[in-house]
C-alpha positions in Angstrom: 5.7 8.8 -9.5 8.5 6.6 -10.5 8.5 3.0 -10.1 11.7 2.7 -7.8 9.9 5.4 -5.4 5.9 3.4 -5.6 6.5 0.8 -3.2 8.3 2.6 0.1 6.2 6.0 -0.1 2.8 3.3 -0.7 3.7 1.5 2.5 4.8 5.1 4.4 1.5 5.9 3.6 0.0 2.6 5.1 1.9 3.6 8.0 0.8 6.9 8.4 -3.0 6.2 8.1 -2.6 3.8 10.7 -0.7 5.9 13.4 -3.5 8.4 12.9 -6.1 5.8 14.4 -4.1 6.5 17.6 -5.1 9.8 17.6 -9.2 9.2 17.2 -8.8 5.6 20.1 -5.4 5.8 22.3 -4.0 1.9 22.2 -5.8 1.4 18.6 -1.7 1.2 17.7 -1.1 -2.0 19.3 3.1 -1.8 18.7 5.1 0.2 16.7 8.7 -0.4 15.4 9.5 1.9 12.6 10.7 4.9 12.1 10.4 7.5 15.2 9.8 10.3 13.7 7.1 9.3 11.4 5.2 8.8 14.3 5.9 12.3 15.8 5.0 13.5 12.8 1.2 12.1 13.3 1.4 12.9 17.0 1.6 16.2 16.6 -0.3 17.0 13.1 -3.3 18.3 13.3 -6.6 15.8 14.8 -7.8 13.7 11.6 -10.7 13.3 10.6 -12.3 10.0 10.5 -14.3 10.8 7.6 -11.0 11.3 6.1 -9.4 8.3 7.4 -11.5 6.4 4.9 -11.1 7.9 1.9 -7.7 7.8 2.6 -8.0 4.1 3.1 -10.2 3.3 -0.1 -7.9 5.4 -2.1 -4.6 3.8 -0.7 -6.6 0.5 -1.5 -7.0 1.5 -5.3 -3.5 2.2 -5.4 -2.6 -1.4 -5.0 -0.2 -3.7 -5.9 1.8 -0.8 -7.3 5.2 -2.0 -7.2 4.4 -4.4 -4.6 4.9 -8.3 -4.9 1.6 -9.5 -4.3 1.7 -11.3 -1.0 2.5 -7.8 0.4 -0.1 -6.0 -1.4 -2.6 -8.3 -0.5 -1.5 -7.8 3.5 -1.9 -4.3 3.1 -5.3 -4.1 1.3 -7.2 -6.8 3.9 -5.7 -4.0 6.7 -7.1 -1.1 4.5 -10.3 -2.6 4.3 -10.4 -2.9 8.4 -9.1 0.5 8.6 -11.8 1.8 6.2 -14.3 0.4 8.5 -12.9 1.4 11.7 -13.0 5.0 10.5 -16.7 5.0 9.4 -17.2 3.2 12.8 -15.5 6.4 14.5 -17.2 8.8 12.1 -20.6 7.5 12.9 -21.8 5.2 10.3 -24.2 2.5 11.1 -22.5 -0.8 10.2 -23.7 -4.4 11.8 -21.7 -6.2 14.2 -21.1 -9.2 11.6 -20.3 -6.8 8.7 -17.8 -5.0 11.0 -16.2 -8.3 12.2 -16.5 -9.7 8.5 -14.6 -6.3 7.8 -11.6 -6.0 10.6 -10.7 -9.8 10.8 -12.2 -11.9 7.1 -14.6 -13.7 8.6 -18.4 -14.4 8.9 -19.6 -15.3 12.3 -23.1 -16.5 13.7 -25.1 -17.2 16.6 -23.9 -20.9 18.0 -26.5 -23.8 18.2 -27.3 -24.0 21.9 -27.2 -28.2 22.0 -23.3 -27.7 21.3 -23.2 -26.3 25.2 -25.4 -28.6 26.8 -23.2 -31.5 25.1 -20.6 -29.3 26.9 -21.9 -29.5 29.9 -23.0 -33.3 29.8 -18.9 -33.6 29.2 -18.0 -31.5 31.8 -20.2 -33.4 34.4 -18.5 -36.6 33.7 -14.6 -35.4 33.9 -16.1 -33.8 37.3 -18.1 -37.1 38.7 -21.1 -35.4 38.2 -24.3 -36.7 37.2 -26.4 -34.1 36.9 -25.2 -31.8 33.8 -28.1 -29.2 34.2 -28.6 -29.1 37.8 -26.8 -26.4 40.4 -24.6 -29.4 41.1 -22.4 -29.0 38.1 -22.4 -25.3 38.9 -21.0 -25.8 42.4 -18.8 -29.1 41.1 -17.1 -26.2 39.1 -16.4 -23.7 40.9 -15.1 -26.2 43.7 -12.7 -27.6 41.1 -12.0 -24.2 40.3 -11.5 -23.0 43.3 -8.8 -26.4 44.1 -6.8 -25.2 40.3 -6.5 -21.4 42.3 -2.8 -20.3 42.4 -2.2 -18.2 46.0 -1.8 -14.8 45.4 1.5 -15.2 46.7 3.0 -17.7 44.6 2.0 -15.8 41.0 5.4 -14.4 40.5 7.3 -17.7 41.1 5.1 -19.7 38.8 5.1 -16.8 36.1 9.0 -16.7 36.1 9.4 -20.6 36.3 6.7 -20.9 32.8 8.2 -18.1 31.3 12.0 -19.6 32.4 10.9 -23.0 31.0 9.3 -22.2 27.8 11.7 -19.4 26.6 14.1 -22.5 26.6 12.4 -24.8 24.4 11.6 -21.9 22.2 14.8 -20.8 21.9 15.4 -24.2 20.8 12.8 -25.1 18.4 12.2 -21.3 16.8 15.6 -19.1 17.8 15.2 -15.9 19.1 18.5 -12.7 19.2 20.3 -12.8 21.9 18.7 -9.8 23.9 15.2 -10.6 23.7 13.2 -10.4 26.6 10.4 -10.2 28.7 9.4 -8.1 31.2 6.2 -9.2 33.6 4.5 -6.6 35.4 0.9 -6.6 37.5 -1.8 -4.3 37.0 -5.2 -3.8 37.9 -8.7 -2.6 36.4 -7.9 -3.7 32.8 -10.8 -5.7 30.5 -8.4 -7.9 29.9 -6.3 -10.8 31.5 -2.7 -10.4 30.3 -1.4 -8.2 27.3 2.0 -8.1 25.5 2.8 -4.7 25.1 6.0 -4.9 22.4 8.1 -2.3 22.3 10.8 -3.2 19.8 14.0 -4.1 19.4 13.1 -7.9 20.8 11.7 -6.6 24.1 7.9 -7.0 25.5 6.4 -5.9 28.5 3.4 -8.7 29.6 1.2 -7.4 31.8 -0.9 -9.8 34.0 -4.1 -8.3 35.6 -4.1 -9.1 39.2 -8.0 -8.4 39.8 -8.2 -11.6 38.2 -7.7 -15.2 39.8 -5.2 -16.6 38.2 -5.4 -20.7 37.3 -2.5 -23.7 37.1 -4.8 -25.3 34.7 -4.6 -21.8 32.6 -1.4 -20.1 33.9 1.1 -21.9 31.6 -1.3 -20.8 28.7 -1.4 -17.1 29.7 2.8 -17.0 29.3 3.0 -19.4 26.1 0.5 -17.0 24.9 2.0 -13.2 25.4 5.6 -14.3 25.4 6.4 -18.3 24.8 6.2 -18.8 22.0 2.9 -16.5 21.1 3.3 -12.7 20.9 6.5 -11.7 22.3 8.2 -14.9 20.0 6.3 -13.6 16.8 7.0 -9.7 17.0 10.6 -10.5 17.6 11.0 -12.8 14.6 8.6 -11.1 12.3 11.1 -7.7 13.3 14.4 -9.8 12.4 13.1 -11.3 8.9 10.5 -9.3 7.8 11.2 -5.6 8.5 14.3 -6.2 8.8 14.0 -7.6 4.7 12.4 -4.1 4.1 8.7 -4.9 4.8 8.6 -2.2 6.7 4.4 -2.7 7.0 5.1 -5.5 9.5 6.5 -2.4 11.6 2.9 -1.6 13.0 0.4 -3.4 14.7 -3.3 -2.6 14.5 -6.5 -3.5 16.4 -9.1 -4.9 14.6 -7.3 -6.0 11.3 -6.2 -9.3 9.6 -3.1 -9.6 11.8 -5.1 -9.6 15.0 -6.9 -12.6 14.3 -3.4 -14.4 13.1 -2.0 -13.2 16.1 -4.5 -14.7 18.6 -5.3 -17.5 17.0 -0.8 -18.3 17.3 -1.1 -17.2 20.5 -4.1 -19.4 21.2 -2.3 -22.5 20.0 1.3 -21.7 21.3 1.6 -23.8 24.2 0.5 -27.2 22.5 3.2 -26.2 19.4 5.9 -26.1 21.6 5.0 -28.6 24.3 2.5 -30.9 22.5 -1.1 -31.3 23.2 -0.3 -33.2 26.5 1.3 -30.3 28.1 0.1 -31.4 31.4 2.7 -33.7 32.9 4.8 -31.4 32.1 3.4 -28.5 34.1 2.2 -30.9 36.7 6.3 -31.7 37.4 6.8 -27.5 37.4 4.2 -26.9 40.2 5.2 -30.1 42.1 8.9 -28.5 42.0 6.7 -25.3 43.6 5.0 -26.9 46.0 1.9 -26.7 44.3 -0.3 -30.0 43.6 -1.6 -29.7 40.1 -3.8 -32.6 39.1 -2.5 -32.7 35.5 -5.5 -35.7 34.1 -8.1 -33.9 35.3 -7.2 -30.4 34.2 -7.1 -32.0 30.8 -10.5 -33.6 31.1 -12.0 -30.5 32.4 -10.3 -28.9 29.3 -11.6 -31.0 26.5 -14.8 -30.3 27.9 -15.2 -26.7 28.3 -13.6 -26.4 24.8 -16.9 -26.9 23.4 -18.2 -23.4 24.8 -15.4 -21.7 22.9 -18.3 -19.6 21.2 -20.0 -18.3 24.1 -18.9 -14.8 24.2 -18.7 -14.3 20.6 -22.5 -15.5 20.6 -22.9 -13.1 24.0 -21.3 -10.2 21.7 -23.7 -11.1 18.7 -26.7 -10.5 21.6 -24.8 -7.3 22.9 -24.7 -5.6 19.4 -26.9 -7.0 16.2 -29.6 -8.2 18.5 -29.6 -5.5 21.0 -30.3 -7.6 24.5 -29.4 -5.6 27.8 -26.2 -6.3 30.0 -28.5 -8.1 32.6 -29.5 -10.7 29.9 -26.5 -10.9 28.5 -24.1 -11.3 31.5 -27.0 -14.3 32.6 -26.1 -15.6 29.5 -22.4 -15.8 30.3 -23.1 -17.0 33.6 -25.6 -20.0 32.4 -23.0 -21.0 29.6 -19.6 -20.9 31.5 -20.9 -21.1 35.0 -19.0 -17.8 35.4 -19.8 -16.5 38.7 -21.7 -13.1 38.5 -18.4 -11.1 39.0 -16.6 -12.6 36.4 -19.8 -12.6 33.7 -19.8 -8.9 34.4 -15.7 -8.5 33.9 -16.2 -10.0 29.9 -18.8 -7.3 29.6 -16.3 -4.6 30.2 -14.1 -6.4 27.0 -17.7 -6.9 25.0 -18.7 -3.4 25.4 -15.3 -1.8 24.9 -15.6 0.5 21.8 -12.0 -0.9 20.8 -12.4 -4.4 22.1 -16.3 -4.8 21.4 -15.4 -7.1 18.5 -11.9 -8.3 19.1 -13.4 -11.5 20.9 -13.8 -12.7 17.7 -10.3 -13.2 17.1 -9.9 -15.6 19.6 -12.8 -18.0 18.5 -12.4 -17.9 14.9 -8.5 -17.0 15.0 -8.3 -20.3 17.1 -10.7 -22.2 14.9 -9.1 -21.7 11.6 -5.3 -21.5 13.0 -6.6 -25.0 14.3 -7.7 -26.6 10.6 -4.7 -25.4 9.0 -2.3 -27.0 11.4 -4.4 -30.0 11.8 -4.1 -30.2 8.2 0.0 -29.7 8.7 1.9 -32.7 7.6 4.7 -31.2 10.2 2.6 -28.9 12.8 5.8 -27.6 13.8 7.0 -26.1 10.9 3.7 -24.8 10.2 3.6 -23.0 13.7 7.1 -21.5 12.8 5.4 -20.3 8.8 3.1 -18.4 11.1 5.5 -17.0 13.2 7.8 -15.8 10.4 5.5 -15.1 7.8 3.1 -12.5 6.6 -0.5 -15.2 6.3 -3.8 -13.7 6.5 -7.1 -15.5 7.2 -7.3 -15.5 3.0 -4.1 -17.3 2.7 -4.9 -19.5 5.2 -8.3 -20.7 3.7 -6.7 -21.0 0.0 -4.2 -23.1 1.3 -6.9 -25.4 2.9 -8.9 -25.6 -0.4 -5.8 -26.6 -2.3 -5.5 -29.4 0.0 
């Protein structure tokens, strides 16, 4: 093939092996962008193969960098690597849950030391007032302090368009957006998840927000920075404008379990403190205040630093799901010991865990957040590094050489 034809039909490839994942899991395309008819075209061919699927995807890989400039090829072969595994995962093979995390995302997890939560909890009993940090006190001091940060049903909509009103404005700001973005908030039910940002080009998401689910003030402003301001919805719009629309036409699909996932959520993860700092909370105390709503701002935060420490919890209750084989019943006790989750909610992150799309994304939000958090730390301006993750094309690889070279 000639040169000036090796890059565009390399990535059209790329593009079509991936729109055929939607074909063996509906939603493994997370967004789409490009070209319509390509994905017709896979729409209406004939069922694939998963078997198929990855030899395609180790043969694509071996094609590499062809004309590519190597940042690009790079991107492409850590997403045919996930893809490879996804489709022996859909074909049947037997792969461990660490090998297929190590696979989609780049990177190696393992069972947590238990101390780290009981030093949790010993935090957690303090920023309540509570002596007792093993006890069923804590328990009930948390869910009453839970149950105090509980927005009313009927004041959801309000708060999620005052967040969303106030954030898209300091985004705007800091990391600018086109002109007709937007964002359009809807409620659902039954979903494994809490919120999702379903993009649908040309600068415009739909977030859904899953009403079966209690929603927080200590957590709400989180949930919009997250899908919209300035997490998902702020980095498929700018990642459209500067990267596809430079001709990396790759950027034009999003896929479950890859590289970008774990990018993505880790962002997403970190986007309220890059646009509002990391003591967001007088801010959003002044927001519900102006809503009628008493949001205790020092506390929240307290509470916060605390339970950070059992950010591992589900990954470790996913490891017991799936490499160690324990059943739901031990599992969702587990959950319930860890982050005091009340038995409805321990059994609501067993529907994500046990997902066969989302069994291992959880992954992506602990080590996503983990390594998205060393980089930036390691910043000398954190928010031009927020706005290089936004606009550029970084995997977990290029993060971690970047750390090494100091």
């Amino acid at each position: 093939m000639p040169a000036d034809h090796a890059t565009p039909d390399l990535v059209t490839d790329y593009l079509r092996l991936g729109l055929a994942f939607d074909r063996l899991e509906e939603g493994f395309v997370d967004a789409f962008t490009g070209d319509p008819a390509l994905r017709a075209e896979i729409a209406n061919g004939p069922a694939p193969d998963p078997a198929h699927l990855a030899a395609q995807a180790r043969a694509l890989r071996a094609d590499l960098p062809g004309d590519l400039p190597a940042d690009r090829a790079e991107f492409i072969g850590s997403h045919l690597r996930a893809l490879e595994c996804s489709a022996r995962k859909f074909a049947g093979d037997d792969i461990s849950f660490v090998d297929e995390v190590n696979a989609y995302f780049d990177v190696d997890i393992a069972l947590a030391d238990p101390d780290r939560y009981r030093q949790a909890h010993t935090e957690l009993a303090d920023a309540l007032g509570i002596a007792d940090a093993s006890g069923e006190d804590l328990r009930d001091a948390y869910a009453a302090h839970r149950r105090a940060d509980e927005i009313p049903a009927d004041k959801v909509d309000e708060c999620v368009r005052a967040f969303s009103g106030a954030l898209r404005e300091r985004v705007r700001a800091q990391y600018p957006l086109p002109d007709n973005e937007i964002v359009d908030f809807e409620v659902v039910t039954d979903k494994p998840w809490s919120g999702f940002n379903y993009y649908l080009g040309d600068y415009w998401s739909r977030v859904a927000i899953n009403a079966d689910l209690t929603q927080y003030m200590s957590s709400l402003p989180h949930l919009i920075a997250h899908e919209a301001y300035p997490g998902h919805h702020t980095e498929h719009c700018r990642k459209e404008q500067l990267l596809v629309g430079a001709g990396q036409h790759e950027q034009s699909i999003f896929l479950v379990n890859t590289p970008q996932c774990l990018m993505a959520e880790g962002l997403a993860d970190h986007a309220l403190t890059a646009i509002m700092g990391k003591e967001w909370g007088g801010w959003a105390q002044e927001i519900y205040a102006d809503l009628g709503l008493r949001f205790d701002a020092d506390r929240a935060t307290r509470v916060g630093r605390a339970t950070s420490g059992l950010l591992t919890v589900r990954q470790d209750a996913a490891l017991m799901l799936h490499d160690q084989h324990a059943d739901a019943d031990t599992v969702a006790d587990f959950l319930q010991t860890w982050l005091l989750a009340p038995p409805e909610r321990a059994r609501q992150m067993l529907r994500f865990l046990t997902s066969p799309l989302w069994r291992a994304y959880i992954s992506t939000y602990v080590e996503g957040y983990r390594l998205l958090e060393s980089w930036l730390d390691a910043a000398d301006d954190r928010a031009a590094a927020f706005g290089r993750l936004l606009d550029e094309p970084l995997i977990p690889a290029s993060l971690r050489r970047e750390l090494v070279a100091g």
